[in-house]
N, C-alpha and C positions, 0 to 999 in steps of 0.2 A: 460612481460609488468608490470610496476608498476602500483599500484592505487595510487590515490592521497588523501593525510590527510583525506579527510574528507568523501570518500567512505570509507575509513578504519573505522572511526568514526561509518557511520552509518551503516557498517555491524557488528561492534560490539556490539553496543549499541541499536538498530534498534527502531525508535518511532513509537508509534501508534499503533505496531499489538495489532492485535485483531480481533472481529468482532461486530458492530452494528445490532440490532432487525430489522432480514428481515421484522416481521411482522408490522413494523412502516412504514404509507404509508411515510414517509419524509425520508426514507434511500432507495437508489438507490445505484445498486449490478451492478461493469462489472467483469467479470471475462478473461481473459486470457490466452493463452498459454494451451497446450496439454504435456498431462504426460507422452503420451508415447514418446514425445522427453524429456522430462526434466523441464523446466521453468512451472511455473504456480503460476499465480498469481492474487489476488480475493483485489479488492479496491472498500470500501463501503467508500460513502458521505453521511452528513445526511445536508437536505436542509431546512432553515427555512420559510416560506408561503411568503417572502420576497426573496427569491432565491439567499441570503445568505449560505454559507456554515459556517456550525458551528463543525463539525468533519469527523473523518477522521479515518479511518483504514485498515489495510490492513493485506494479508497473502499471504506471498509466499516462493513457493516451490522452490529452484532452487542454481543458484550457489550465489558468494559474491556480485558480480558486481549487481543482480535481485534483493538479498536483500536490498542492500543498495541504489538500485535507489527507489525501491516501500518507502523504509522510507522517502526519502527525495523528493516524490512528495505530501507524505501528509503533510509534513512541508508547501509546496509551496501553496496547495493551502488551 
């Protein structure tokens, strides 16, 4: 199966990772996925008293397709 440009894109390039100040009550932590299959993957938002989202980061473990989808939902939202 090919991927397409811009999976490619963001599995090369990947935005965002990182990880934001759990200890900030405005950043809300989901984590996903089990290591002992494989994938895993941790996306922090940080929300402003407005329920705005003002960033975005993520980490994840896994193969290109996990990469590059976790980068490009913190573009989205």
């Amino acid at each position: 199966m090919a991927y397409s440009e811009k999976v490619i894109d963001h599995y090369e390039k990947p935005r965002n990772v990182g990880t934001l100040d759990k200890n900030d009550t405005s950043v809300g932590t989901g984590l996903v996925g089990a290591p002992a299959c494989g994938d895993v993957m941790k996306l922090q938002i940080k929300v402003t008293p407005e329920g705005i989202i003002e960033d975005a980061k993520f980490k994840t473990f896994g193969c290109g397709s996990a990469i590059a989808s976790s980068s490009l939902i913190t573009e989205w939202v």
